[in-house]
N, C-alpha and C positions, 0 to 999 in steps of 0.2 A: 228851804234850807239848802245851802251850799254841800253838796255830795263832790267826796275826792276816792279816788279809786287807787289803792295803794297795790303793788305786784309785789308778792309774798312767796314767797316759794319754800321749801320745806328745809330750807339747809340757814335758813335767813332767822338770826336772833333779834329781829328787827320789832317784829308784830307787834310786842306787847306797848310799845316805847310809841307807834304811832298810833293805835289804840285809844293811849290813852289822850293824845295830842290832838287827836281828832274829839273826842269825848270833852274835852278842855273849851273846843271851842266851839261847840255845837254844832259841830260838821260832823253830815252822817258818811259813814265810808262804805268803799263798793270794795269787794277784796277778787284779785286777780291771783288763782294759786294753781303751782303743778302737783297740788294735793285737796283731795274734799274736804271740806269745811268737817266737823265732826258731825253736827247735826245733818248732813244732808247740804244739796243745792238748794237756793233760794233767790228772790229779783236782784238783787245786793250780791251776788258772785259767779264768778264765771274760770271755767276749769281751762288750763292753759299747759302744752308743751313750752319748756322752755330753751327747747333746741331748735323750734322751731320758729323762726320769729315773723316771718309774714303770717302764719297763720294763726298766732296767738294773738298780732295783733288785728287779726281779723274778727276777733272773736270776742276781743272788747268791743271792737267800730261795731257789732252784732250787739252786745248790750246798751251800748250806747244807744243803738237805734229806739230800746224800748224802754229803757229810763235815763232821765238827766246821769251827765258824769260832767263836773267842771271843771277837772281835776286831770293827771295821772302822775304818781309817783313812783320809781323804782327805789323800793327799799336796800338794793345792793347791786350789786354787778349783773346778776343773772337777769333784772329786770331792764338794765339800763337801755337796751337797744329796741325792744319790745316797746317801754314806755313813750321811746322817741316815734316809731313807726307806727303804733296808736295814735298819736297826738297827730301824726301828722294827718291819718284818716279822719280822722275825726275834728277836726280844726280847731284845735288847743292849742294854748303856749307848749313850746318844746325846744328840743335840742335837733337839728338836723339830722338826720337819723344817719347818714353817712360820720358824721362827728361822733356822736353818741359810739357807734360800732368802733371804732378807730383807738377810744379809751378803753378797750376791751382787748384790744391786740396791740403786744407791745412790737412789733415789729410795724405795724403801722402808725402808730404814736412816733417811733423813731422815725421813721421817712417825714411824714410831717413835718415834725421840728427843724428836721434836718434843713427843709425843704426853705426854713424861714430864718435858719442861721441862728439858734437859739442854742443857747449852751448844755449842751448832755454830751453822756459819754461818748466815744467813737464806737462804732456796732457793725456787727456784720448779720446778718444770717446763715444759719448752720441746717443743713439740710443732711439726710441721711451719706447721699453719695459725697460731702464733701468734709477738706479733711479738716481738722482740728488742729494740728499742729503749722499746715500753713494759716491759719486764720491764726493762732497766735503769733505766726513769724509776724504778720502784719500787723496785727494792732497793739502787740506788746502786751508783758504782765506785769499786776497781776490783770486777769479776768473775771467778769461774773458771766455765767451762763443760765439760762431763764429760760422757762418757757415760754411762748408766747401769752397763754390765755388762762392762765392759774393767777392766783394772788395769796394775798397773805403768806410769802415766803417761797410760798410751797414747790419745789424745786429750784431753789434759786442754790446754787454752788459755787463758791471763790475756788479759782484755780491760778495756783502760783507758779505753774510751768508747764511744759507739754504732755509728758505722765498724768499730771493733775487733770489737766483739761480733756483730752481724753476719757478719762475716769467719769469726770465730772457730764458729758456731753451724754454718755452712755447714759447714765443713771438721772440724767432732766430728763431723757427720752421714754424710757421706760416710765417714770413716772405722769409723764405727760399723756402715755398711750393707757396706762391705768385710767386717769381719767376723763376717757373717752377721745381724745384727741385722734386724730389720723395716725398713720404711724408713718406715714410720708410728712405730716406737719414739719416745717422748718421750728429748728430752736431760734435764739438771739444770744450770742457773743455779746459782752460789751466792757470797754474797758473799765476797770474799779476805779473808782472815785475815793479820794481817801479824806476826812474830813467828817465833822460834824454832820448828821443828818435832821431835818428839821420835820415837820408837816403842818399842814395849811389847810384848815376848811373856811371856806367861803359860799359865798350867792353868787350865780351872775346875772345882772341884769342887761336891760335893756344900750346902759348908758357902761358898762364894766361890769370887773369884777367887786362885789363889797368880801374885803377879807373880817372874819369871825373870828377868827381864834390862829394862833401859831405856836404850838407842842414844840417844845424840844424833846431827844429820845437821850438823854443823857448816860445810857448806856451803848458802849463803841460798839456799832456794828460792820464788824470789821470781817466775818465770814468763820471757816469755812460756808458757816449759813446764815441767817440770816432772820432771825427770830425776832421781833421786838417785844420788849417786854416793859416800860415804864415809857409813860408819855406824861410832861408835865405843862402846865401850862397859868399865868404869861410865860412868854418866852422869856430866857434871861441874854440873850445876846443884845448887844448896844444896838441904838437906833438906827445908825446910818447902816448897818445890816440887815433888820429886819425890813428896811425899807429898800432896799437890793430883795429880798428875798419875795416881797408881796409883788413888786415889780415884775420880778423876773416870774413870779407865778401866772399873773395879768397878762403878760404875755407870752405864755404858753396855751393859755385859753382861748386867746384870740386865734393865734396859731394853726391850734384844731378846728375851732370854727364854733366852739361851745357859746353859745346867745343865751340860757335860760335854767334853768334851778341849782343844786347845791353842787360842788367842785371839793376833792379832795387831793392835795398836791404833798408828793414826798420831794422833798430836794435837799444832795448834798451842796455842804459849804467847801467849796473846793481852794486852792490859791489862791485862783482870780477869780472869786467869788460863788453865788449860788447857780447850782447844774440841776437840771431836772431831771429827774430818776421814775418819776410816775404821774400821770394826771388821771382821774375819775371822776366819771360824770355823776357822784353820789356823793354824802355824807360819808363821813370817818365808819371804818366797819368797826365790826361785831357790836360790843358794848358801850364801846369808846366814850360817844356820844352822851351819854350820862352825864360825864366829867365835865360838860358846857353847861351853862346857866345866864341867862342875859339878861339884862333892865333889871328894874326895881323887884319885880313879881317874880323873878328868877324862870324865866320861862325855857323851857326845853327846848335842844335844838330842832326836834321836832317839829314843833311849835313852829319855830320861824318857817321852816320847810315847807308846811299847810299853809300858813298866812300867803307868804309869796307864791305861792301855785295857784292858789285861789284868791290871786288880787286883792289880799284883804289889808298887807301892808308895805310901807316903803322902806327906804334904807333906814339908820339908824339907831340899830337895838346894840349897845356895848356888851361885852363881858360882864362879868359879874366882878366886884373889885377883888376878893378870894381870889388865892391862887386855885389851882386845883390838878389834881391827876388821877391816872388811872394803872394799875397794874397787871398785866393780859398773863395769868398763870399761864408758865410754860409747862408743856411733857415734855420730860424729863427723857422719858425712851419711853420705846414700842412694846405694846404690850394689853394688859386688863389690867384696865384702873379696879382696884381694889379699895384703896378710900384714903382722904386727907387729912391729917390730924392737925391739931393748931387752930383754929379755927376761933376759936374762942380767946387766946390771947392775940391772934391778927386781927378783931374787932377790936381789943381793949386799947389797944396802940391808941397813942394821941393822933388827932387828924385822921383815921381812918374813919368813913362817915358809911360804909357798905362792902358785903361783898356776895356777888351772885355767882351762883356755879352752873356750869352751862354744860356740864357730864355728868353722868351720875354713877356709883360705880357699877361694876360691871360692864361696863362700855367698853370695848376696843378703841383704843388711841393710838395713832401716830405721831412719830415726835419727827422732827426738821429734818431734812426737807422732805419727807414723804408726805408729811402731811403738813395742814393748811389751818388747823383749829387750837382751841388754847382750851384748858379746862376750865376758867370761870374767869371773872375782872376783880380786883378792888377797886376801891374809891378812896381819894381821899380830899381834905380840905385844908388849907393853913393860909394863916396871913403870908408867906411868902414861900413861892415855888421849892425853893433849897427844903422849906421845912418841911411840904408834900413830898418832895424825893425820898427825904431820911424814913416818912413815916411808911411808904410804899418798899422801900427797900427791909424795913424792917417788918413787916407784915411776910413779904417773899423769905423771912429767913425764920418766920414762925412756921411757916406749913410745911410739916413733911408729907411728899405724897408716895403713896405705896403703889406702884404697879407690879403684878406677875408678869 
């Protein structure tokens, strides 16, 4: 039996989705966590820092030693550089592990690119002793300022002038040294991209990229933050654009140097076409993922993920002909989730086929850009993307949610 070893860490909504993916296909799973299994350790898992990344991956090439693994997956970001520097001990498909690390820091994602004359914002890096108001003289407003090594939003700040930016620089930093960051770490400057924004998950193989799916986010995100909340998918932009955007995703991946498993690309549509704004060496985060379905059997993205890591398949699995989306509950503000009401008529909506809630109250929540999480996903399905928007937007205007 084909054993795949998934890196699981405790902040990752991922488990249950490759769980079942693995179960699907009679592939037994090894689990890599920076948390104990509930039952106790067993030959099947192995306990992992995830700041620590040569010695986490030391510690799979340690299990490896005493049971098969044909496999490794990073179910999200915190696994992605871990996964590639196992694989590499261990002599599995992977990703370069200097690649792999690089989609992890956005300041090194922008040198790269830079490196290859690929279209993205103009960037600087913003360092403690440096100032902010010359780094806007030069590269012009507005700006986004970022942390380097957060996702999902989280820090990210539009500033439309020197005040702003400022403002803005102080408060990426402070939340960046919240989570755990140096406090010497460099931010990233970059200029705002104004324009539709799209996203792309794909495979990479051997011979490219195969593109999967391309979401449009049909809500502007135009700042001060930068929240995403409805991803729909087919895309509805014309052909000769979407095929600029898979292009210009291709090569970005090449770029970096990514040779091997799932790719997740944000890019806006700028004047002169598609800019890239983020590349990941992983599948679409948190829930997302649900809202894909491919071939006849409707099989999970998952699915394709396990197959292609464990050789078991080649390209050509399509979409599902359904449109479909998903809707990532926003908080609202900071505070104690206290609880969501609506719930029962944002099921009865037409097209909404789910929804999962990934707080429960009583939890502490942060809302943008402090924080990085969403309270739960819908789902939804209709013969055509416009109808899944309507049905996702109107579910978001069933729920009230109560925070103290």
């Amino acid at each position: 039996m084909a054993r795949a070893l998934v890196i699981l860490t405790t902040s990752t909504y991922r488990a249950t989705d490759f769980v079942d993916a693995a179960r699907a296909l009679g592939v037994e799973l090894a689990i890599a966590s920076d948390a104990e299994p509930p039952l106790g350790t067993h030959d099947r898992f192995v306990l992992i820092d995830c700041h620590d990344i040569h010695e986490a991956a030391a510690r799979i090439a340690d299990l490896a030693a005493r049971t098969p693994i044909d496999s490794i997956i990073a179910a999200d970001d915190r696994g992605v550089a871990i996964a590639a520097a196992a694989s590499e001990l261990i002599g599995l498909p992977h990703n370069p592990p200097g690649a792999a690390a690089a989609t992890l820091d956005k300041l090194s994602l922008r040198r790269l690119l830079a490196g290859r004359e690929l279209a993205q914002p103009a960037f600087r890096p913003v360092g403690p002793s440096d100032s902010p108001a010359a780094l806007g003289a030069e590269l012009g407003y507005p700006l986004v300022v970022k942390p380097t090594s957060l996702s999902a939003g989280q820090g990210v700040i539009r500033a439309d002038g020197p005040a702003e930016l400022a403002r803005a620089v102080d408060r990426a930093r402070r939340i960046q040294v919240r989570a755990g960051m140096p406090a010497d770490a460099p931010l990233v400057v970059e200029r705002f991209v104004a324009g539709p924004e799209v996203a792309v998950d794909g495979l990479v193989w051997d011979d490219g990229l195969e593109v999967l799916a391309v979401f449009d986010k049909p809500e502007p995100l135009d700042g001060p933050y930068f929240e995403e909340t409805i991803f729909t998918t087919p895309s509805r932009h014309p052909v000769d654009t979407l095929e600029e955007i898979e292009a210009a995703t291709a090569r970005a991946v090449s770029a970096l140097g990514l040779t091997h498993g799932p790719v997740h690309a944000e890019l806006r549509l700028g004047p002169d076409g598609p800019v890239v704004i983020e590349i990941a060496a992983r599948t679409i985060g948190g829930l997302c993922g649900r809202a894909l379905r491919f071939g006849l059997m409707e099989t999970p993205l998952e699915v394709l993920v396990l197959r292609q890591a464990l050789g078991m398949r080649k390209r050509g699995f399509h979409r599902e002909p359904e449109a479909s989306g998903v809707l990532m509950v926003p908080i609202p503000r900071s505070g104690t989730l206290r609880s969501v009401s609506g719930e029962e008529d944002a099921r009865s909506i037409p097209g909404v086929t789910d929804i999962e809630w990934t707080m429960s109250p009583g939890s502490q929540v942060e809302a943008m850009p402090d924080g990085g999480r969403y309270l739960g996903f819908v789902f939804a399905r209709a013969a055509e993307p416009a109808a899944v928007e309507t049905a996702l937007r109107a579910a978001q205007a069933a729920l009230t949610v109560y925070i103290a």
